[in-house]
C-alpha positions in Angstrom: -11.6 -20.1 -16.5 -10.9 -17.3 -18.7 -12.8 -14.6 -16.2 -10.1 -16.1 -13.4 -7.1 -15.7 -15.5 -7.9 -12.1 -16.7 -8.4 -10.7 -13.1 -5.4 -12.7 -12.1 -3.7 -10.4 -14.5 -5.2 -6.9 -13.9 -4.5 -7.8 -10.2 -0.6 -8.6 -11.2 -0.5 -5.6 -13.3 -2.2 -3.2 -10.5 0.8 -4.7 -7.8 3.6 -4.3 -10.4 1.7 -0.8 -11.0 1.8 0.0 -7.7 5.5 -0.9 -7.4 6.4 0.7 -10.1 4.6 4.4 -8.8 6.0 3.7 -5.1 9.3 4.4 -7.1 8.6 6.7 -9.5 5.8 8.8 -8.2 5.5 7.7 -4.7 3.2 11.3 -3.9 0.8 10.5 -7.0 0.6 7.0 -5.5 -0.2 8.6 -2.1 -2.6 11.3 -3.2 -4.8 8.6 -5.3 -5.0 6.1 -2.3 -5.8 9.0 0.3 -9.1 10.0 -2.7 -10.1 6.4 -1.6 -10.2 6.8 1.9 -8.6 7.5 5.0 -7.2 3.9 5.5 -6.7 2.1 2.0 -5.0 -0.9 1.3 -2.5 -0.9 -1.6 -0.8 -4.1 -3.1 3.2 -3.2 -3.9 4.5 -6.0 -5.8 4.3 -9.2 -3.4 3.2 -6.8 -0.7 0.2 -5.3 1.2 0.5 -2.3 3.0 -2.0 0.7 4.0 -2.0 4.0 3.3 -2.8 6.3 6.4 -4.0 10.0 5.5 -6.2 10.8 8.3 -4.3 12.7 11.1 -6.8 10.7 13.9 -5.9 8.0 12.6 -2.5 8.4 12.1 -2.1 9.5 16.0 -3.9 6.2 17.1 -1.8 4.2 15.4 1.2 6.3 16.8 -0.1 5.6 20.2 0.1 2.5 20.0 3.6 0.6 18.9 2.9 -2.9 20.5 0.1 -2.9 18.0 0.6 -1.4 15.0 4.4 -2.5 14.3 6.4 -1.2 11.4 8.9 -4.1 11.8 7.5 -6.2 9.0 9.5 -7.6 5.8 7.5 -5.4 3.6 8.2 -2.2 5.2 11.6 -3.2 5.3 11.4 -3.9 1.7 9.6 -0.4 1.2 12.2 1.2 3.1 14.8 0.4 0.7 13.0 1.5 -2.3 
């Protein structure tokens, strides 16, 4: 029980982490997820989004819209931090 409750909290404090660098230090934020990978997921407060830093990548997505949507209630959300 005590296992679940502590990664429950080191996964609350990574989001609120997160948030708090998307902010504050949103290229620090950037730099460390791109050091994990081309396409990493990062947990912003209640949200998931990726981080894209491959340029091939980045161009398929581009390519296609009907896909890959930015229209979602946590970019919007990003968007107005």
């Amino acid at each position: 029980m005590w296992e679940l409750a502590r990664r429950n909290f080191e996964n609350a404090s990574t989001r609120l982490s997160n948030l708090w660098a998307a902010r504050n230090e949103p290229l620090a934020l950037f730099l460390r997820a791109a050091a994990d990978g081309p396409v990493t997921p990062l947990d912003v407060g209640p949200f998931s989004v990726f981080s894209i830093s491959d340029a091939e990548v980045a161009e398929q997505i581009l390519q296609q819209p009907d896909v890959f949507s930015k229209d979602t209630r946590g970019q919007r959300v990003l968007r107005a931090v």
